[in-house]
N, C-alpha and C positions, 0 to 999 in steps of 0.2 A: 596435512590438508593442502587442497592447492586453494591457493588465496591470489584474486585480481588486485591492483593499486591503482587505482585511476586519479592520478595528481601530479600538478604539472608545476608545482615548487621541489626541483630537484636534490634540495639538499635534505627536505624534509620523506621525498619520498625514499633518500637514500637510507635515512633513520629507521624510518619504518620498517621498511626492506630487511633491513639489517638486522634489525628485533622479530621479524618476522620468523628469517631462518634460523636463528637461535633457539627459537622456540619449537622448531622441527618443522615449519610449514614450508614447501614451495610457495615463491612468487614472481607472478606476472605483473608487469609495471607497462603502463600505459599515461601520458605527459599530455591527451589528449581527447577531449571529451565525445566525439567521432567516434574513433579508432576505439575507445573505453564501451562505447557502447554495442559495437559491432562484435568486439571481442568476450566481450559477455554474454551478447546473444550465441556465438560459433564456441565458445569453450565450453568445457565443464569444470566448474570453479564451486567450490567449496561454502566459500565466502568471498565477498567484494567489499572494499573501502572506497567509497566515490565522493571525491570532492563538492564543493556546489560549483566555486569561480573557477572553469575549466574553457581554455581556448576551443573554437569549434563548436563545441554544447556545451549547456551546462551541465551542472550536476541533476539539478532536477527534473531538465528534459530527458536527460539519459534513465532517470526510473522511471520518468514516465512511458519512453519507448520500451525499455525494456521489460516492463509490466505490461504493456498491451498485447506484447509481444508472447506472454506467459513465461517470461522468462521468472523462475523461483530462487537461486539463488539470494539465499540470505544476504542485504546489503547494509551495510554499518555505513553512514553520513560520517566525512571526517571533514570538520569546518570550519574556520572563523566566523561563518555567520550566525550570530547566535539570536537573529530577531528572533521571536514567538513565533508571528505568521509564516514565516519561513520553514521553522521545526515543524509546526502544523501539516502547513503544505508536505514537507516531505514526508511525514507519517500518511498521509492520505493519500498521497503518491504509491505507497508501497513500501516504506523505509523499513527497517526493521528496527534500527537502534541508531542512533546521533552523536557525538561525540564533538565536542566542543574543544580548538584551541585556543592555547598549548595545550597540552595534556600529556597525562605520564606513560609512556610507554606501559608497563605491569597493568596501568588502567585499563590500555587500547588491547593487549594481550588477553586482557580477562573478557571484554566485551566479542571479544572475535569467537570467542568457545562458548559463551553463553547464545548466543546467536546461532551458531553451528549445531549446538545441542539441542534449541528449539526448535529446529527445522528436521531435525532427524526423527522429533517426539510430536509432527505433527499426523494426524488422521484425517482425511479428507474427508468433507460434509459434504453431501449432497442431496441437496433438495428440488422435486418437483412438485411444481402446482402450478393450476391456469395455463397450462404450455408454457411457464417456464424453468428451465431445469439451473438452476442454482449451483455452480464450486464456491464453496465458503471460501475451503482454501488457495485454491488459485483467483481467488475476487474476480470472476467472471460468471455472466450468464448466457446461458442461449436459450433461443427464441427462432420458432420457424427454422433451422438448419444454420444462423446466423450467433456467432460468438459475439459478447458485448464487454466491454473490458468497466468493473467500475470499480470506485474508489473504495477504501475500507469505511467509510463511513454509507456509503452508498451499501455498501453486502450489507452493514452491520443494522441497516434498517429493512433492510429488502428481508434480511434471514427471520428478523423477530417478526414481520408482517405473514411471510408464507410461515411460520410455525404456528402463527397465530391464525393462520388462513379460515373464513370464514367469520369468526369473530372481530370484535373490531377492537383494537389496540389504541392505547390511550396517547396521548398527545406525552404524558409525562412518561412514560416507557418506552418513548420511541426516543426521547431525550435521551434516558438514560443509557439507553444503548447505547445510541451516537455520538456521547461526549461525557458519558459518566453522570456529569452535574446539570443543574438545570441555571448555576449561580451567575455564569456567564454567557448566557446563551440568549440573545434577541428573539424576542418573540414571531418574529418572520421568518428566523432560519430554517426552523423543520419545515415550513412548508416550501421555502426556499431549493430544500433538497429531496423532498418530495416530487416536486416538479422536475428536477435537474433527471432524477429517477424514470418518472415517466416517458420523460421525453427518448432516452435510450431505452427504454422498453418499447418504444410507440406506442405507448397506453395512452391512446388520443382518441378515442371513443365516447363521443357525449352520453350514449346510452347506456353502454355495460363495459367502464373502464378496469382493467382490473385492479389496482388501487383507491377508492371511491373514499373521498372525503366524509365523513361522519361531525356536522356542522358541530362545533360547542366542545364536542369528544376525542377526536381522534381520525383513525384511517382505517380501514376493512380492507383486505386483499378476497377478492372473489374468486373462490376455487369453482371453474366452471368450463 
């Protein structure tokens, strides 16, 4: 496979590199979060390793361009940072997989094929409703002739709403979409990112929005 490195501690991306082609993959090495994301968008790569603390950009403006951008390469997060909020963000971002240092080479090896393998076994979903036509898997929508890039939690509410189009969807299934559990999740969020949703739809329509709040219940998407 050809595999990107975008990381700019030399001795570590020497390591990598080096277990990389052992392993039988090409790689491309990039020390610079700029140049890592320009080179992402103009290549065909396989898989990508993207730092987060990269001179230039960071890591996580680098998926977030490169996801607006429709760029699909599978990309594995390789990083010291290991806050939560930060994993979060980068899963929401577009990450595919995280990978926490130190770590074991055989680990990073095994993570780069299981990521590669998922992106080969994916089917592309595509949904229309209301004028708008939904890529599950590229997490974009368009609307009026206009592509709209959103987050995986943003698809993963928008998909269960237009599947559910017409009916109205309950407050605890749009949770559960969105983040699995309901155990940690504030009671503002969903409507939090409800909004966020609307707003890149321009669903600002006081009369006939297509997302319509259902008081006490839930959310209705109006197929119309």
């Amino acid at each position: 496979m050809n595999v990107l490195l975008i990381e700019d501690d030399k001795r570590i991306a020497a390591l990598v590199e080096r277990g990389l082609r052992e392993d039988g993959h090409n790689v491309a090495i990039s020390y610079n979060g700029t140049e890592g994301a320009d080179m992402l968008l103009e290549g065909n790569y396989d898989a990508a390793l993207l730092d987060i603390l990269l001179p230039g950009m960071t890591g996580l403006s680098v998926l977030e361009k490169v996801r607006s951008r429709r760029c699909t390469t599978p990309i594995l997060m390789l990083t010291a940072v290991d806050l939560v909020p930060k994993v979060l963000e980068a899963f929401d971002l577009g990450a595919d997989d995280y990978l926490i240092k130190p770590f074991l080479l055989e680990i990073l090896l095994a993570r780069v094929r299981a990521i590669t393998r998922r992106s080969k076994n994916v089917v592309p979903q595509i949904l229309d409703a209301g004028g708008i036509t939904l890529d599950c898997t590229q997490r974009t929508a368009v609307r009026d002739g206009h592509s709209i890039a959103l987050t995986r939690k943003q698809v993963a509410l928008l998909e269960l709403l237009m599947c559910r189009r017409g009916l109205v969807t309950s407050r605890e299934d749009l949770i559960e979409a969105g983040w699995g559990t309901a155990d940690k999740v504030k009671a503002n969020t969903l409507d939090v990112y409800i909004h966020s949703l609307r707003i890149k739809l321009k669903d600002d329509s006081e009369n006939r929005p297509l997302i319509r709040t259902i008081h006490g219940t839930g959310y209705i998407f109006i197929n119309e």
